[in-house]
N, C-alpha and C positions, 0 to 999 in steps of 0.2 A: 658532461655533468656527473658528479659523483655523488651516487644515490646507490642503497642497494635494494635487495630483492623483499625482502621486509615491507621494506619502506614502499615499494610497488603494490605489493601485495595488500598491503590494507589498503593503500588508496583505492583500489579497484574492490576491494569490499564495501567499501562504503557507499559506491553506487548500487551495490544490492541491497545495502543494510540500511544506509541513513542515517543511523547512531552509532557513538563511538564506543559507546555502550556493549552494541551487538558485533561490530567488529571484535572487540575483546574476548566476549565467548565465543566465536569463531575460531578465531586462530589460536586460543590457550595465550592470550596478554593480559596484562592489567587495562584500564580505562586509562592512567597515566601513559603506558607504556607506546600507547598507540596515539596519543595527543604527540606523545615526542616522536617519534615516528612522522608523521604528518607533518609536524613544524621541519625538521629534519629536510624530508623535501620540500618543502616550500623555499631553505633557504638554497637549496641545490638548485631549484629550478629558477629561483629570484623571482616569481611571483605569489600569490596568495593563491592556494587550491581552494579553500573551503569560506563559506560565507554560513553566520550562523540565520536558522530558520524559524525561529521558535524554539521547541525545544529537541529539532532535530538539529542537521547541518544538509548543506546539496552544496554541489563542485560549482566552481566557478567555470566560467567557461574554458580557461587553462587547466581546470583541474579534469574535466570532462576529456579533451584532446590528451592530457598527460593519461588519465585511463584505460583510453582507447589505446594508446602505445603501448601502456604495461600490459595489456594483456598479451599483446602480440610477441612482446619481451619476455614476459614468465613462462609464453609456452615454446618461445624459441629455445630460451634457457633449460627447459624439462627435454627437449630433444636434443640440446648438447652434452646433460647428463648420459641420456641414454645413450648416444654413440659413443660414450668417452666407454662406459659399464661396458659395453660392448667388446671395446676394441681392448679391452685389459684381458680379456678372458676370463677374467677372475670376478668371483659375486662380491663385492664387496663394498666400502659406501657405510651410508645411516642411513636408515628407515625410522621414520615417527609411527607408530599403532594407534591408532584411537579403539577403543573400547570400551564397552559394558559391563557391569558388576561377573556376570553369569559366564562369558569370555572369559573374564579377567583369571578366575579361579579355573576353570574345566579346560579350555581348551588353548589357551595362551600359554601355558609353563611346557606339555608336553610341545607343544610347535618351537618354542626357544629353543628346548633341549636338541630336537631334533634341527635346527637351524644353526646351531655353534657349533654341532658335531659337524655338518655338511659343508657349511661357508663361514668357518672362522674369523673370516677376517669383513665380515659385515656383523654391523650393530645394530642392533632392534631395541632401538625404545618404546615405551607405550606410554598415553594418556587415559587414565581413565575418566568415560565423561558418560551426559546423559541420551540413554538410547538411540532417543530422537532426533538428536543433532550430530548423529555421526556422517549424517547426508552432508550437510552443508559444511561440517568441518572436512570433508575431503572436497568438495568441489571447493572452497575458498582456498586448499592448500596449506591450511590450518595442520593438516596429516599427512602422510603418505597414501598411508589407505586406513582400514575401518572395518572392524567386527561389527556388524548390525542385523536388525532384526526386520520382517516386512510380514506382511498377516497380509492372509489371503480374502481375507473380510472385509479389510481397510487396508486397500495397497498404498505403500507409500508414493509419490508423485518420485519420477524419474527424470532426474537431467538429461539430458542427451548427452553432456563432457563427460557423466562418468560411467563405468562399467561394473556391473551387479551381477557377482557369482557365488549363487544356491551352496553351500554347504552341505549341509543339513534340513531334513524336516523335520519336525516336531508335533507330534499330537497333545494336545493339551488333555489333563485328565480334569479330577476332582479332589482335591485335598479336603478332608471332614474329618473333626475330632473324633477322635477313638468312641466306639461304640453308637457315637450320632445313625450310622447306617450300619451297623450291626450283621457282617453275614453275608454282605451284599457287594459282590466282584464287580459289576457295573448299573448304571445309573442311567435315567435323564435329566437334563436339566429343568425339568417342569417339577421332578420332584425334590427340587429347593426352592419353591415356591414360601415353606415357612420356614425357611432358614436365615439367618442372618449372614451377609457377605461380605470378604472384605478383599476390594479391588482398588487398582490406580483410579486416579481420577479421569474422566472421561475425556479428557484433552488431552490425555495421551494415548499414541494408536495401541497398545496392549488392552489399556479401559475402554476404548470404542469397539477392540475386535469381541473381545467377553463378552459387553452388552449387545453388540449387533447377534450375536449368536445366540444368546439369551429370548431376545426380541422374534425372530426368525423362529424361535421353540414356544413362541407365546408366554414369554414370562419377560417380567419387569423384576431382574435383582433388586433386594432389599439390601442395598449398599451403606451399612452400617460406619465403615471404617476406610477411606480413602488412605493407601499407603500405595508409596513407590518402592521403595526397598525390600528384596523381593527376603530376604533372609529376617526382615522383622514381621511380615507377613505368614513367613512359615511358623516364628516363634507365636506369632495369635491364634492361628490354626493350635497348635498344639496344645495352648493354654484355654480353649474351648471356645472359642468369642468366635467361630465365625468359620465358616468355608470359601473356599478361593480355589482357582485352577491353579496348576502344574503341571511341569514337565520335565522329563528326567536331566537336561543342564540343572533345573531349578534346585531339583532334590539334593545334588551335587553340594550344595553352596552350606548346608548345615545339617548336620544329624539330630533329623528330627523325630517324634513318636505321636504318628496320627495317622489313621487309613489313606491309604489312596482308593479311590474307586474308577475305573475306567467310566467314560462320557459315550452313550449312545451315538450322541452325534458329533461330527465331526468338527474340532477347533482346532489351526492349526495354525504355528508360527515355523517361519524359514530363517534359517541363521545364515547370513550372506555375507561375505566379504566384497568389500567397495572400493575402488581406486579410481584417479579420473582416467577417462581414455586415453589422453596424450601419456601416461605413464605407464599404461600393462604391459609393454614391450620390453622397459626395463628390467635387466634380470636379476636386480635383486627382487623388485616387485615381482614378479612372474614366479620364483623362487619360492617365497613365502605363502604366494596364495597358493600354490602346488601345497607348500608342507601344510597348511592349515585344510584344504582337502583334503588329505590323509588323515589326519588326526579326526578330523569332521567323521568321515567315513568309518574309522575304528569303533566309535563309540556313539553311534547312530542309535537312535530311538528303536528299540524293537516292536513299538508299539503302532510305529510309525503310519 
């Protein structure tokens, strides 16, 4: 039957997902792209995979059994990459990146540089996407692998397919407009009790790690301003609206002018690199997470 890996691949998403919706943001497709896709093998296989649900979809029972194959296929497939990488001696190949704004600027260009200098003849692409789904865009194979983040507050949930390696640590401090704490080298966070703040929204794990740590200090931020984007976050700190955590990636991302104040107590984020486990053996994979531990390690939080 002539079908490719694509075409596997999202069918077997969709028994995680459900919607053709959430498959798309998985792998970086459109919602069309994966409707054709799907029709695609149905006519390779000559039966109907999908039956509609409402306003989900579920596999038919052919679709179920062709599932259960692709998975066995995509990761037989990922172990004939690697022996082939293997047996070339040479690193070379595509890698997809997925990553985060804060990666995207600090730690991804020096890791390129230093990866086109050492394995020429491997290509590094990158996706940038939102934090949070860098987990499932590596386990659906959406990426190779994935700059991400996991707070030790709100750990994220762990696959068992993939494999999660620390970076960096990070301590979060205090960003507060100039002269708000006047003088003052560190802080706690009880006394932002009447400040006004401005954090993600709580449904994402950066917003649950801040308020859990908050909570834990006997204080309920007064969360004025829900923003995700951490560089228009810095631009409000600095226009006086509001305090918010940081850390030295963050600072990175725009030249700003507003106090840092170190945090009494302890908030901290870990920068981790993600790949599934049938692929850390790979050397381009194994490669790259080597150079981005380097670069990790250069430029390590001293604060940390």
């Amino acid at each position: 039957m002539d079908w490719t890996s694509s075409q596997l691949r999202s069918l077997v998403e969709l028994t995680r997902r459900g919607t053709i919706t959430a498959v798309a943001q998985a792998l970086g497709y459109t919602p069309g792209g994966v409707s054709q896709q799907i029709a695609a093998l149905e006519r390779a296989a000559g039966t109907p995979l999908l039956r509609r649900a409402g306003r989900r979809v579920e596999l038919t029972d052919a679709g179920i059994t062709l599932a259960r194959h692709a998975e066995r296929i995509l990761a037989t497939e990922a172990e004939a990459v690697e022996e082939l990488e293997r047996g070339s001696g040479v690193v070379s190949g595509t890698l997809l990146v997925g990553l985060f704004t804060t990666a995207a600027a600090e730690i991804l260009p020096p890791a390129l540089r230093r990866m086109h200098a050492a394995h020429p003849e491997l290509a590094v692409h990158s996706r940038d996407m939102d934090v949070d789904e860098v987990y499932d865009a590596v386990a659906s194979g959406g990426v190779d692998l994935a700059l991400g983040l996991d707070y030790p507050d709100v750990p994220i949930p762990r696959d068992a397919a993939l494999r999660v390696t620390r970076l960096c640590r990070e301590r979060f401090a205090l960003a507060v407009p100039t002269g708000w704490m006047a003088g003052r080298s560190r802080a706690a966070l009880a006394e932002t009790r009447d400040l006004a703040w401005i954090l993600p929204s709580p449904g994402s794990y950066y917003g649950r790690a801040v308020r859990t740590a908050c909570r834990r200090a006997g204080l309920e931020p007064d969360v004025r301003h829900e923003v995700t984007d951490t560089a228009a976050t810095l631009a409000l700190v600095e226009a006086g609206i509001g305090v918010s955590t940081v850390t030295e990636l963050m600072l990175g991302l725009r030249a700003s002018r507003f106090d840092v104040v170190r945090l009494r107590e302890r908030i901290e984020r870990h920068v981790v690199v993600v790949c599934r486990a049938s692929a850390e053996r790979r050397p381009a994979v194994a490669a790259l997470v080597e150079v981005l531990r380097t670069v990790a390690d250069q430029r390590s939080d001293p604060h940390a």
